[in-house]
C-alpha positions as CSV (number, residue, x, y, z in Angstrom):
1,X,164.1,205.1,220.0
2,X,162.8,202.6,222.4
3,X,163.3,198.7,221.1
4,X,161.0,195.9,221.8
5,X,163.3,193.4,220.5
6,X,166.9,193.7,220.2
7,X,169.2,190.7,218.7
8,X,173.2,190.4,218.8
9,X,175.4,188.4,217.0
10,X,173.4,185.4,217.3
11,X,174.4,182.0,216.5
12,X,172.5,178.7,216.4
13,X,175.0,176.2,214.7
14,X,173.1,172.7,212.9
15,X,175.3,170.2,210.7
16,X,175.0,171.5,207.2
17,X,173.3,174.8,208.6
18,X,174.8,177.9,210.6
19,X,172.7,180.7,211.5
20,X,175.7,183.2,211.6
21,X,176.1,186.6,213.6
22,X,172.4,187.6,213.2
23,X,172.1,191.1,214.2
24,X,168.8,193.2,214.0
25,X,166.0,195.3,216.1
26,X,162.0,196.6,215.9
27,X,161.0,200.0,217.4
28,X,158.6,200.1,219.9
29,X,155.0,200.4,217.6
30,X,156.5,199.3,214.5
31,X,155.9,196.2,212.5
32,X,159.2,194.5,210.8
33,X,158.7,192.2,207.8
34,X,160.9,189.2,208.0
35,X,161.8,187.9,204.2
36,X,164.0,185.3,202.5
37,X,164.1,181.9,200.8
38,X,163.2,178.2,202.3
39,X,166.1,177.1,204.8
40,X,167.2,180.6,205.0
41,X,166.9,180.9,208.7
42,X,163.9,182.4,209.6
43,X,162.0,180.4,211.7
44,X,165.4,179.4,213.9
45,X,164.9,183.2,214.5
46,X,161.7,182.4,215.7
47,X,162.2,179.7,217.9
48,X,165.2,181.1,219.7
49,X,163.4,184.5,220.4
50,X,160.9,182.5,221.9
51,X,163.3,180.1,223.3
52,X,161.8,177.1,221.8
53,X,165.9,176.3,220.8
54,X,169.3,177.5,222.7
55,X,171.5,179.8,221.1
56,X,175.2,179.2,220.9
57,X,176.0,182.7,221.0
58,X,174.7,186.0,221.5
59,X,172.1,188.0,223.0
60,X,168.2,188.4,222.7
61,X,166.4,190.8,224.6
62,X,162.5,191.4,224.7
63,X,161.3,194.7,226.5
64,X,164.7,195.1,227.4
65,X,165.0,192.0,229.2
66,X,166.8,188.5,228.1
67,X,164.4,186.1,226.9
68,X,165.9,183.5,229.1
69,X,166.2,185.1,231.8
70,X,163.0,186.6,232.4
71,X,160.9,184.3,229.7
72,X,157.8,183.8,231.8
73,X,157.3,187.5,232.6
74,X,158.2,187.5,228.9
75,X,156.1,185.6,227.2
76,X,152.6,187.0,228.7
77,X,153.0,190.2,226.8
78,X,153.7,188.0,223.5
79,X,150.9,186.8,221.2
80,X,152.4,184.1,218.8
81,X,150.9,182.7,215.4
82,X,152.0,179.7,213.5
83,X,151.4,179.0,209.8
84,X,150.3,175.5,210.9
85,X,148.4,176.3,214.3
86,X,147.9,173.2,216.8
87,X,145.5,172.5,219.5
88,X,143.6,169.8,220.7
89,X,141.9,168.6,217.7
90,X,138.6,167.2,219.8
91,X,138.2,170.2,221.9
92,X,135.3,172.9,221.0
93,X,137.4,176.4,220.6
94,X,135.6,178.0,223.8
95,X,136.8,175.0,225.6
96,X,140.3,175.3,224.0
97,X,140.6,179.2,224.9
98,X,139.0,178.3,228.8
99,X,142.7,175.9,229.0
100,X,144.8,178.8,227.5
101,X,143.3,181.9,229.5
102,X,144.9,181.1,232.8
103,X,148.4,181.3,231.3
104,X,148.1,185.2,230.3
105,X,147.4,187.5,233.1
106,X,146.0,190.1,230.9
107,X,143.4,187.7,228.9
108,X,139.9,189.5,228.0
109,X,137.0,187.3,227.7
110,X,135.6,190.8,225.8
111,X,138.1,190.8,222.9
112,X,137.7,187.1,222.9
113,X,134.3,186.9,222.2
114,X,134.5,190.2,220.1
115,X,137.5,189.1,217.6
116,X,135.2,185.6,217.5
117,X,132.5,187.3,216.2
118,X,133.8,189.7,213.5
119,X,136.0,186.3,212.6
120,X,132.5,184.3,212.2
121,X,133.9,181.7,214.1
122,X,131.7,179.2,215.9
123,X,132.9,178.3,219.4
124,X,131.1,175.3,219.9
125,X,132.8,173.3,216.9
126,X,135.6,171.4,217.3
127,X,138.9,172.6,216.0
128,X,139.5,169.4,213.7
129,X,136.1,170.3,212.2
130,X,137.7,173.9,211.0
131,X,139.5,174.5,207.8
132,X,142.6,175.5,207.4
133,X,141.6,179.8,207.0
134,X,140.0,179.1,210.0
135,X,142.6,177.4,212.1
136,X,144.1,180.5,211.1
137,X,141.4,182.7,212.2
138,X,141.2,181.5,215.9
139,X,145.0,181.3,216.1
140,X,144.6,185.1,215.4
141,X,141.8,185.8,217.8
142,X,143.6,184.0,220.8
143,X,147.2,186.4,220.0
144,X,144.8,189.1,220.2
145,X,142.8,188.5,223.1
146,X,145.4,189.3,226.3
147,X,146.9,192.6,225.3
148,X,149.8,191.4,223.4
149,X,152.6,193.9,223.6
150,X,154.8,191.9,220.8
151,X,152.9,189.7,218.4
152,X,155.6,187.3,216.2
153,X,153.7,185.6,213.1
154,X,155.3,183.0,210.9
155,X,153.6,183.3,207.9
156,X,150.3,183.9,209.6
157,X,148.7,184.8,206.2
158,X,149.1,181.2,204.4
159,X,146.3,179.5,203.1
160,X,144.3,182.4,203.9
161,X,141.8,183.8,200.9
162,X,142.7,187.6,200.0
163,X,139.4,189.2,201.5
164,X,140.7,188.1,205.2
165,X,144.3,188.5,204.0
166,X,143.4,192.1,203.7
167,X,140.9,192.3,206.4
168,X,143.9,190.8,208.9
169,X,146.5,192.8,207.5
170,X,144.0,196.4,207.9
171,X,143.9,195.0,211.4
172,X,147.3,194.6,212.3
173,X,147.8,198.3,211.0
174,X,145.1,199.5,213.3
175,X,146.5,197.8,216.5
176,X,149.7,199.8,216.4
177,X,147.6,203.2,215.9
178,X,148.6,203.4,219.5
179,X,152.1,203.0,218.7
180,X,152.2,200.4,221.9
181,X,152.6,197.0,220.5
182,X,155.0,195.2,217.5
183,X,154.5,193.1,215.3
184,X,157.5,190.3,213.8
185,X,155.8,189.1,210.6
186,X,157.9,186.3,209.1
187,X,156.4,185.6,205.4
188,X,156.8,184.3,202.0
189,X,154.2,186.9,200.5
190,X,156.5,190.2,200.2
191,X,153.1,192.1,198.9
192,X,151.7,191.8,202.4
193,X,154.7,193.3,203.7
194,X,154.9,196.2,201.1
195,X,151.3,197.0,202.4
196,X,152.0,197.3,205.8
197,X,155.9,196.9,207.0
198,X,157.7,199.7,208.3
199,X,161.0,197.5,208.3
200,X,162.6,194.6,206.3
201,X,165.0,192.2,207.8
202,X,166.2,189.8,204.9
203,X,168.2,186.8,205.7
204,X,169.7,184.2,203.2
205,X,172.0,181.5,203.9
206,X,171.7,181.8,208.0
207,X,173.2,185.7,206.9
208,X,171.5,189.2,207.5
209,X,171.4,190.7,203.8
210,X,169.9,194.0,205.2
211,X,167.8,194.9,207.9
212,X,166.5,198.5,207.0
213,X,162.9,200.7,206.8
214,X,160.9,199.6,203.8
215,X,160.8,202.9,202.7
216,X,164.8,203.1,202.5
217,X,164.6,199.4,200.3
218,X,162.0,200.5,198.1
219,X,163.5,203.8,197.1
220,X,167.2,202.8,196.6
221,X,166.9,199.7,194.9
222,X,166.4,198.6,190.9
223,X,165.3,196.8,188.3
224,X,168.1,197.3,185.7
225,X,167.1,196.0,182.7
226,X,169.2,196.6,179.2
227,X,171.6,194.9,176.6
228,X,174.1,192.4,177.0
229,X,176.8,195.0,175.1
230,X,176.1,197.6,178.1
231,X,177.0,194.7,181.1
232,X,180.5,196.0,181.3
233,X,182.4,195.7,184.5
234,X,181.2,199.3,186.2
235,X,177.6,198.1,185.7
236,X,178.4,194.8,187.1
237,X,179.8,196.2,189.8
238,X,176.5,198.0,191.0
239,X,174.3,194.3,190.3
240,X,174.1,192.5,193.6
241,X,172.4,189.8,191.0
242,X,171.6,189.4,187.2
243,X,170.0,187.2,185.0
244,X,171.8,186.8,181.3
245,X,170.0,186.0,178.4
246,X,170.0,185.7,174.6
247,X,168.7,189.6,173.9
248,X,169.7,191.1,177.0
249,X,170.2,191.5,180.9
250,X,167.8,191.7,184.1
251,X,169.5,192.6,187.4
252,X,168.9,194.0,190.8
253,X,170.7,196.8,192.4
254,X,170.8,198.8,195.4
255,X,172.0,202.0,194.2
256,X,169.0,202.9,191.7
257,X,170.3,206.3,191.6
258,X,174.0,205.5,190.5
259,X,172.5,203.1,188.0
260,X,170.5,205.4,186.2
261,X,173.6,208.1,185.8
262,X,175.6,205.5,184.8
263,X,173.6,204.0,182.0
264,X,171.5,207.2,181.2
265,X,168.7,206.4,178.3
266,X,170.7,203.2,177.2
267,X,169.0,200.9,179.8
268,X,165.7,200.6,181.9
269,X,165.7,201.0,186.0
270,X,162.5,200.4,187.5
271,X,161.9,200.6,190.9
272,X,161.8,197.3,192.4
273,X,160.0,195.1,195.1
274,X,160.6,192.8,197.6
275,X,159.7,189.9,195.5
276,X,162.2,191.4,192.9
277,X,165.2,191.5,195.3
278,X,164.9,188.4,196.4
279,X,164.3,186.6,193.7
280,X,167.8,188.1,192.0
281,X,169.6,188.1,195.4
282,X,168.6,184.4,195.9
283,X,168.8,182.9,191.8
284,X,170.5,185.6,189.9
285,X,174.0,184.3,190.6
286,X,172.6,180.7,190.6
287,X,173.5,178.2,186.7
288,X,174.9,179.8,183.8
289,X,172.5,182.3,183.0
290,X,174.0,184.3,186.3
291,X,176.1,187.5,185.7
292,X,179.6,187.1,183.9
């Protein structure tokens, strides 16, 4: 399978933060969801795939290319949107797209004026006069408007009200209908990704804690929920996190499966989410509420 971006053993190093051995891919027509918790790494990711930062170590190739290397080339066949996008705050948006078209060879005034319309936004104000959905909105309509082969969005869906959040994310599903382009969606709302993801890279700590297809996540891991005389050792050993309490125990696990044999009709396993896993991943071990 053909990869449109392929990362090695990366490194970026900061005092008090390491992003350490980061190792993942996305398939050609695919979109990956990129998860985890504030600090964890993610937009580092971002910047060094876009080579907005220098790595210390490893390799990042786009289109089978280095990123470095070959960056200009690179970048015209990548669409990027912020979760804070900035332009030049006194400029109308026509006059703001007429500066950005010359830099992408494959720019469409069609599409632009097209994805404009259907996104009701008004060319001739000026992009301090738009709110923060909209700043959004035209961000959106300029990734779209030169053929993008790889769009990356940090959390492109922020601030935005849930009839565009769903309009955008129906959209994004219909552009890799042609199984052409990819999409890196970096986010804090798993429940877009359940909706359209095909793969979940999840990082904590500057660490990959799995990079897999959603559909692998969601049908292996669990909600285990029963009482605190049934925690014994084996069942801790299949909790990856747990919460403790007065009446019982909440964990997550990634072996549903083994879970359910192993505790039969004396607990609960529920299939869990994204929001699930990392909540326990990221707190369940955290105070003294954490598993024994």
């Amino acid at each position: 399978m053909e990869n449109v971006l392929e990362i090695q053993n990366l490194r970026k190093e900061y005092e008090g933060f390491t992003l350490s051995d980061v190792s993942f891919s996305i398939p050609k027509g695919y979109i990956m969801g990129l998860i985890g918790p504030n600090g964890a790494g993610k937009t580092t990711i971002i910047k060094l795939i876009l080579n907005l930062i220098l790595r210390d170590a490893g390799e990042i190739q786009i289109f089978g290319r280095d990123n470095r290397a070959d960056e200009i080339s690179i970048k015209d066949r990548i669409g990027f949107v912020h979760d804070a996008p900035i332009f030049y705050d006194y400029l109308s948006l026509q006059k703001i797209a007429s500066i950005i078209r010359p830099f992408y060879s494959r720019w469409d005034d069609e599409i632009f004026t097209r994805l404009s319309g259907e996104f009701e936004l008004s060319l001739k104000k000026k992009f301090k006069d738009l709110s923060r959905g909209m700043k959004m909105k035209f961000a959106l309509v300029l990734a779209f408007s030169h053929h993008a082969d790889f769009i990356i969005m940090d959390e492109p869906t922020s601030g935005l009200d849930p009839v565009f959040r769903r309009e955008l994310l129906e959209r994004l599903s219909e552009m890799l209908q042609d199984e052409e382009k990819s999409i890196l969606f970096s986010t804090h709302i798993t429940s877009d990704l359940e909706r359209i993801a095909d793969y979940i890279t999840f990082i904590k700590d500057g660490k990959i804690v799995f990079s897999t297809s959603k559909d692998e996540i969601l049908d292996q891991w669990g909600v285990v929920r029963g009482g605190n005389d049934q925690l014994n050792p084996e069942v801790q050993s299949l909790l990856q996190g747990c919460r403790v309490g007065e009446f019982g125990f909440e964990g997550i696990t990634s072996d549903a499966a083994s879970a359910r044999r192993l505790l039969n009709d004396r607990a609960v396993v529920e299939r869990a989410t994204l929001d699930d896993i990392m909540f326990f991943i990221v707190k369940g071990k955290d105070g003294d509420h954490g598993c024994p």
